[in-house]
C-alpha positions in Angstrom: -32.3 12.2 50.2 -34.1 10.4 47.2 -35.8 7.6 47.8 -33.6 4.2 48.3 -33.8 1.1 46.0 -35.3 -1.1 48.2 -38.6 -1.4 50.2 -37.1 -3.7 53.0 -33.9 -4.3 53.8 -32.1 -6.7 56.6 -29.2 -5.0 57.9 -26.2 -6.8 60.1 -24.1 -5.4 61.8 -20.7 -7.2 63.5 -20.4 -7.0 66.7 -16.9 -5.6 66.8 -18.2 -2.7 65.3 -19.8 -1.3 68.0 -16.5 -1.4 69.9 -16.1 2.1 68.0 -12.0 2.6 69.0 -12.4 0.4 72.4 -10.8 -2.9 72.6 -14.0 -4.4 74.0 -17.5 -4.1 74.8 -19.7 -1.4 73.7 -19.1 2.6 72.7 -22.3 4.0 73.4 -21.5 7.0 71.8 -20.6 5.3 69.0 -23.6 3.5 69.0 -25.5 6.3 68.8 -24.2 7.4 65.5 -25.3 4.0 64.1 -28.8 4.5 65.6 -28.6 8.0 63.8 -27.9 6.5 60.4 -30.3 3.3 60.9 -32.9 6.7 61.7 -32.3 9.0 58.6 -32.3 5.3 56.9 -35.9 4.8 57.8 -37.2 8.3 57.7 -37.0 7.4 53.8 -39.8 5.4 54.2 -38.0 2.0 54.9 -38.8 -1.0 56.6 -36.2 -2.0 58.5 -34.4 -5.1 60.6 -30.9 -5.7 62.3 -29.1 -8.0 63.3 -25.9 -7.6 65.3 -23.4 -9.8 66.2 -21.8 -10.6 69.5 -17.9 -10.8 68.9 -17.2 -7.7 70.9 -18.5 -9.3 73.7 -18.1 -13.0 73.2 -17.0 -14.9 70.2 -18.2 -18.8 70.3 -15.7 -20.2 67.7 -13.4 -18.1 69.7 -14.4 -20.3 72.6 -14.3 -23.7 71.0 -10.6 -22.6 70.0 -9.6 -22.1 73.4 -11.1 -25.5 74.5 -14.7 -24.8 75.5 -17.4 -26.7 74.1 -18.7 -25.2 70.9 -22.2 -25.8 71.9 -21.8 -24.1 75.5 -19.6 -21.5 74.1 -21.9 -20.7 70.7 -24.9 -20.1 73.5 -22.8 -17.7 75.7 -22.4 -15.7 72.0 -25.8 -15.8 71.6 -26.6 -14.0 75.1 -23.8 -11.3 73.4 -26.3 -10.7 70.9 -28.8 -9.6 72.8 -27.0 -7.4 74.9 -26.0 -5.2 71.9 -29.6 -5.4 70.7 -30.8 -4.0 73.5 -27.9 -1.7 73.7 -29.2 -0.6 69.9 -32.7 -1.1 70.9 -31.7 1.6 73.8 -30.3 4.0 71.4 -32.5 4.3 68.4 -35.6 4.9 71.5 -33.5 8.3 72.7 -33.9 9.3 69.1 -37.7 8.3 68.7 -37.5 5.2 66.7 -40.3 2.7 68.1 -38.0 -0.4 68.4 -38.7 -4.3 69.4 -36.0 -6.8 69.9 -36.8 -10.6 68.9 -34.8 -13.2 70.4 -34.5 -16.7 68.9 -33.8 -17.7 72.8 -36.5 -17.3 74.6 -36.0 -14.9 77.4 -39.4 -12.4 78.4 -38.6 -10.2 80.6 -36.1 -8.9 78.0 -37.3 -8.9 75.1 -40.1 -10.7 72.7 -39.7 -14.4 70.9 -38.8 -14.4 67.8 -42.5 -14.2 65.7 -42.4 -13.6 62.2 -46.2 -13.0 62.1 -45.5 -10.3 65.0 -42.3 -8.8 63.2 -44.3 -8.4 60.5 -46.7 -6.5 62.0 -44.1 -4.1 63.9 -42.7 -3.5 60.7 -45.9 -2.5 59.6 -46.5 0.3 62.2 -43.0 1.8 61.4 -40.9 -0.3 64.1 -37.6 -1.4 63.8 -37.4 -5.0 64.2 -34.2 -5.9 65.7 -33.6 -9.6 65.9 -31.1 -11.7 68.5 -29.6 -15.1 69.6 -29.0 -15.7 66.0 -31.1 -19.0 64.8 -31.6 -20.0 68.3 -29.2 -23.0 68.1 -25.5 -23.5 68.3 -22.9 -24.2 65.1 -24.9 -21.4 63.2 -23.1 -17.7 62.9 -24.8 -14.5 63.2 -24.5 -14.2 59.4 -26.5 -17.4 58.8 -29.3 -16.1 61.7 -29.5 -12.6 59.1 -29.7 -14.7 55.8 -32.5 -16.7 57.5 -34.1 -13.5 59.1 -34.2 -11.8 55.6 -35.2 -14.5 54.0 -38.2 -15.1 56.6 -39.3 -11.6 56.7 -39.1 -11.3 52.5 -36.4 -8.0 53.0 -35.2 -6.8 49.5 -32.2 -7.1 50.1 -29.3 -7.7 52.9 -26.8 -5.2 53.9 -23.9 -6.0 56.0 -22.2 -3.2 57.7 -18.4 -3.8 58.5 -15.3 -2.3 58.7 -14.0 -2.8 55.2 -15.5 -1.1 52.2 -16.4 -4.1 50.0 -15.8 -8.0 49.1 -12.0 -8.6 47.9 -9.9 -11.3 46.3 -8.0 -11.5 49.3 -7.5 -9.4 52.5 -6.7 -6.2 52.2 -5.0 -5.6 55.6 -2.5 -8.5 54.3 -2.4 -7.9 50.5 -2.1 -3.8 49.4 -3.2 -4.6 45.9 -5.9 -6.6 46.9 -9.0 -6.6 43.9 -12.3 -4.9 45.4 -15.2 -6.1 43.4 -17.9 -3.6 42.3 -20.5 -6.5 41.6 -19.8 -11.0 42.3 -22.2 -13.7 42.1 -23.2 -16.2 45.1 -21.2 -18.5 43.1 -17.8 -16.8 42.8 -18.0 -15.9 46.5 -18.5 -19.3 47.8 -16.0 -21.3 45.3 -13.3 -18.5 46.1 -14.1 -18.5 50.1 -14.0 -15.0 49.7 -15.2 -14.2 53.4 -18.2 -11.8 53.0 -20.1 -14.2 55.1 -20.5 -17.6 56.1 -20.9 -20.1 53.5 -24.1 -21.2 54.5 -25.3 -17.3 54.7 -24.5 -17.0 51.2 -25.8 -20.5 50.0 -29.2 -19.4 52.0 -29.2 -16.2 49.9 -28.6 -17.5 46.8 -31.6 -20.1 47.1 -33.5 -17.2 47.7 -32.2 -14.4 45.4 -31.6 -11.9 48.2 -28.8 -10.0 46.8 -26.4 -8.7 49.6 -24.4 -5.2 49.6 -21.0 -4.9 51.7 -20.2 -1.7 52.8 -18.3 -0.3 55.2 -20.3 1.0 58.5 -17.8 3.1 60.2 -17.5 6.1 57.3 -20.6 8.6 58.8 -23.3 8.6 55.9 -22.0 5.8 54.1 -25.5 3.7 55.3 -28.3 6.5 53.5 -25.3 6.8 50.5 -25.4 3.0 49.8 -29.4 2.8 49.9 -29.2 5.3 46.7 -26.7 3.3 45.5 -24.1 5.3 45.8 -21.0 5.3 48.0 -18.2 2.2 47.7 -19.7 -1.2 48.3 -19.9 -4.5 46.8 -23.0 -6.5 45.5 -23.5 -9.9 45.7 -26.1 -11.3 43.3 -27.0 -14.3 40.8 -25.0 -12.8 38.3 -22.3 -9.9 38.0 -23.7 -7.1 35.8 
């Protein structure tokens, strides 16, 4: 494998992904193969953080839809969070990866507070950083707690693994000649809601010219092919090149 682009990268993950083909919860076999590619990823020589969300466990808009409060209901998605990141933490350790999770809701018997100055220095020794409960507060998304991560901990760049392959004009599950773009700015994304993340996410990226990549996750390899920028995926920058 030749050496990837980037030095540090933030990577997020969705929650439902590590469903694998269940209709809820975790498939620790699947989350193994992710812990496999997050491996090979970092056997490159890369510094790497996650952050995963929570909507295969609970989804707090999902909540407020049904009639919870969005505050009560956005904390309950929070606690998802952490469960997968342990779940992750848990997998990438039967492999050997040093890991440490970070949560932005204080809970020590779990896991560590979120610290950049200690992240940093895990990061520095080789350790994964994996970091949960989002931003620590409610109305914010998972997406918004890894644009605010990556921009904290100065990452390169911000990849987020889903189930599609890419950003597209519209959905492709609802629209067969949906357009995949190779390459969009912060600004086309945001002015045609095109869904890659939250609009705050992207807005927080922009400020900071963190360019993301949007890939999909669930093809094996696809993780170490996108890092030398190969592989289908889409990149979100300042400008399209």
């Amino acid at each position: 494998m030749t050496a990837p682009r980037y030095k540090r990268v933030l990577l997020k993950l969705s929650g439902e992904v590590l469903m694998g083909n269940q209709q809820f919860g975790i498939d620790p076999d699947f989350v193994a193969e992710l812990a496999a590619e997050v491996k090979a990823a970092k056997e490159t020589g890369l510094e790497i953080c996650l952050v995963i969300g929570g909507g295969n466990i609970f989804r707090g808009m999902a909540g407020a839809a049904k009639g919870m409060d969005r505050a009560q209901a956005d904390y309950m998605g929070m606690l998802a969070t952490v469960m997968n990141a342990l779940a992750m933490q848990n997998a990438l350790e039967k492999l050997g990866v040093d890991t440490r999770v970070q949560s932005a809701v204080q809970m020590d018997q779990v896991c560590e507070p979120v610290i950049r100055r200690r992240a940093e220095r895990h990061l520095e020794k080789g350790r994964v950083v994996i970091f949960a409960a989002g931003v620590g507060a409610p109305y914010f998304t998972t997406d918004s707690g890894a644009a605010l991560r990556a921009a904290e901990m100065q990452c390169d760049a911000l990849l987020k693994g889903t189930s599609v392959d890419g950003v597209y004009d519209s959905d492709p599950k609802q629209n067969p000649a949906a357009k995949r773009y190779e390459t969009v700015d912060y600004d086309t994304v945001l002015a045609g809601n095109l869904k890659v993340m939250d609009a705050s996410a992207v807005a927080l990226c922009r400020d900071n010219a963190i360019p993301i990549v949007v890939f999909s996750i669930r093809e094996k390899g696809n993780l170490a092919r996108v890092l030398r920028g190969e592989g289908t995926q889409t990149l979100v920058q300042k400008e399209a090149r």
